[in-house]
Steps between C-alpha positions, in 0.01 A plus 500: 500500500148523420307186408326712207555437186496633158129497414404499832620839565331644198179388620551613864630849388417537144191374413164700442206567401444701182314736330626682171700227445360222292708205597763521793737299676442083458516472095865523262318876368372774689161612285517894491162696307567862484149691414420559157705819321765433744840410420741251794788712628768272634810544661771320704714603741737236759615609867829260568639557885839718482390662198167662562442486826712398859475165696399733816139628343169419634291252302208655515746787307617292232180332400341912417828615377500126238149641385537852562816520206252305288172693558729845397564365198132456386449848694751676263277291158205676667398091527238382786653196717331159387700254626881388600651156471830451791796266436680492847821308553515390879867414693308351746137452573431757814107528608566826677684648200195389233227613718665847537584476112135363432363787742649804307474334148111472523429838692667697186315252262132553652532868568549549053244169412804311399476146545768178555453317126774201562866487466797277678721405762857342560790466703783736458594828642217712564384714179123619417448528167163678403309523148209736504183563241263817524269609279480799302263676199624367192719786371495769780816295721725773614895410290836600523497653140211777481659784653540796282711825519344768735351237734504569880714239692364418826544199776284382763542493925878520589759393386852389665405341859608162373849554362546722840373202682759276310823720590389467884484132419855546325589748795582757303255734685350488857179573613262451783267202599170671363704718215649159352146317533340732294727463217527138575114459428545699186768246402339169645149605421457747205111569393451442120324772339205303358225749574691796284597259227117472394456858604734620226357312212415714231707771642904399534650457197760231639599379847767249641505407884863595689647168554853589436561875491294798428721582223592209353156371518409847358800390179238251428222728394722721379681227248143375388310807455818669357525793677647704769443603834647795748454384860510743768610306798432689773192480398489141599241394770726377826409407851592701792716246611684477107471896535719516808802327320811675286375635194747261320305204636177656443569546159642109466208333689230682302651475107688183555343268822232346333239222656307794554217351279315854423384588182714709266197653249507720242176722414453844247529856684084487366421218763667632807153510666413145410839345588411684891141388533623136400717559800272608724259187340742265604629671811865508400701857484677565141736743455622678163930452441546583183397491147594349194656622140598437205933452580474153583751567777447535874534795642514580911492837676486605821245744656679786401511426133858362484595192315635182702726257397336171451705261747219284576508128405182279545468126602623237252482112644844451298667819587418578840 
């Protein structure tokens, strides 16, 4: 048992020095100051062992992936990272565990200027619990609700490694040593999309990042904005390693896995060239999977034209 305690371990692991931030960790109230004409994006999202994530990952892999599911949700606002406060219950107090933790928390946070603003610590079994603010031009944040009939449906990098890497965890499906890393690191480490988020200001209409399911993340947009959507899943962008696998799985893995944490965007047919040169900007591939209309149903085909039964049921904490 480690002789640290409570706010001993924030300052050993927690604690520094910032920038952006007004006040930080030491008073009851972090002091946030976005610039002026900027509205505070915030958002929350909690990581509880079992649920989100296995007792057997790397620390250094949950502390990006705590951030990382935070930082894609002020990617898919179009929101730049400010600043992140942790709550972190702790079974036990393990120095090797929090330094790895500490390690991969921090590298995410400097690479997008996003700096530690306070938060807490207890005892209990082990759960991260993460709220987020970004910054964002006051009335140009990317929403659920603007997408319009005749918009272009697109998503971002691949998607799919991370439920495939979850059956091999369920051993469902086998693969090899460097096969199952890769999807592992897409599971364990996904890379939120921050750089196309404020790339496609001014030119997606809505966006949503794929926490739960393509489509059922997609039924979000489609509920708000009141429209409809045909999806043409083979369409879908899949690793070589997803690619190899039954078509059946395929299909599951890329409209059902979820914590893929890509950006599902919408954009008009007019700004195809924009919504590709804010891909190249920000270095991330996007590819075109549909488009939207006016049914307010969701419609999937296959690459020959043919409709497909929608069998495909997304993550729910309560049903799943």
């Amino acid at each position: 048992m480690s002789a640290l305690g409570e706010f001993d371990l924030i300052g050993k692991y927690f604690t520094r020095p910032v920038q952006r931030v007004a006040l930080g960790i030491g008073d009851d109230c972090a002091l946030l100051q976005p610039a002026p004409g900027m509205q505070l994006a915030v958002s929350s999202d909690m990581l509880v062992e079992g649920r989100h994530f296995l007792s057997t990952v790397a620390p250094e892999r949950l502390g990006h992936k705590a951030l990382a599911v935070n930082l894609s949700d002020l990617a898919a606002c179009g929101a730049k990272p400010l600043a992140f406060t942790l709550a972190l219950a702790l079974p036990r107090v393990d120095e090797g565990f929090l330094d790895g933790l500490s390690r991969g928390l921090f590298a995410l946070a400097d690479a997008h200027g996003c700096e530690l603003a306070g938060g807490d610590t207890t005892h209990g079994p082990l759960n991260l619990c993460i709220t987020v603010f970004g910054e964002v031009p006051s009335g140009q944040a990317l929403l659920r609700s603007g997408a319009r009939a005749g918009d272009d449906l697109y998503v971002s990098g691949q998607v799919g490694d991370a439920r495939l890497a979850l059956e091999v965890f369920r051993g469902t499906v086998a693969l090899g040593g460097e096969q199952f890393e890769r999807v592992r690191v897409a599971m364990e480490r996904p890379e939120p999309r921050v750089a196309l988020g404020l790339a496609l200001r001014g030119i997606a209409t809505s966006a949503i990042d794929v926490s739960d399911g393509l489509l059922g993340d997609l039924g979000h947009i489609l509920k708000r904005s009141q429209v409809g959507a045909t999806v043409e899943v083979d369409r879908l962008p899949r690793s070589a390693v997803l690619a190899a696998q039954a078509l059946a799985l395929q299909r599951e893995c890329t409209l059902a896995g979820g914590d893929d944490y890509e950006l599902l965007f919408t954009a008009p047919p007019t700004q195809a060239a924009a919504v590709q040169a804010a891909a190249h900007q920000s270095a991330t591939p996007v590819t075109r999977i549909g488009r939207l209309d006016t049914s307010r149903s969701l419609t999937l085909v296959d690459a020959h034209g043919h409709t497909l039964r929608n069998e495909f049921a997304s993550f729910d904490h309560f049903k799943s």
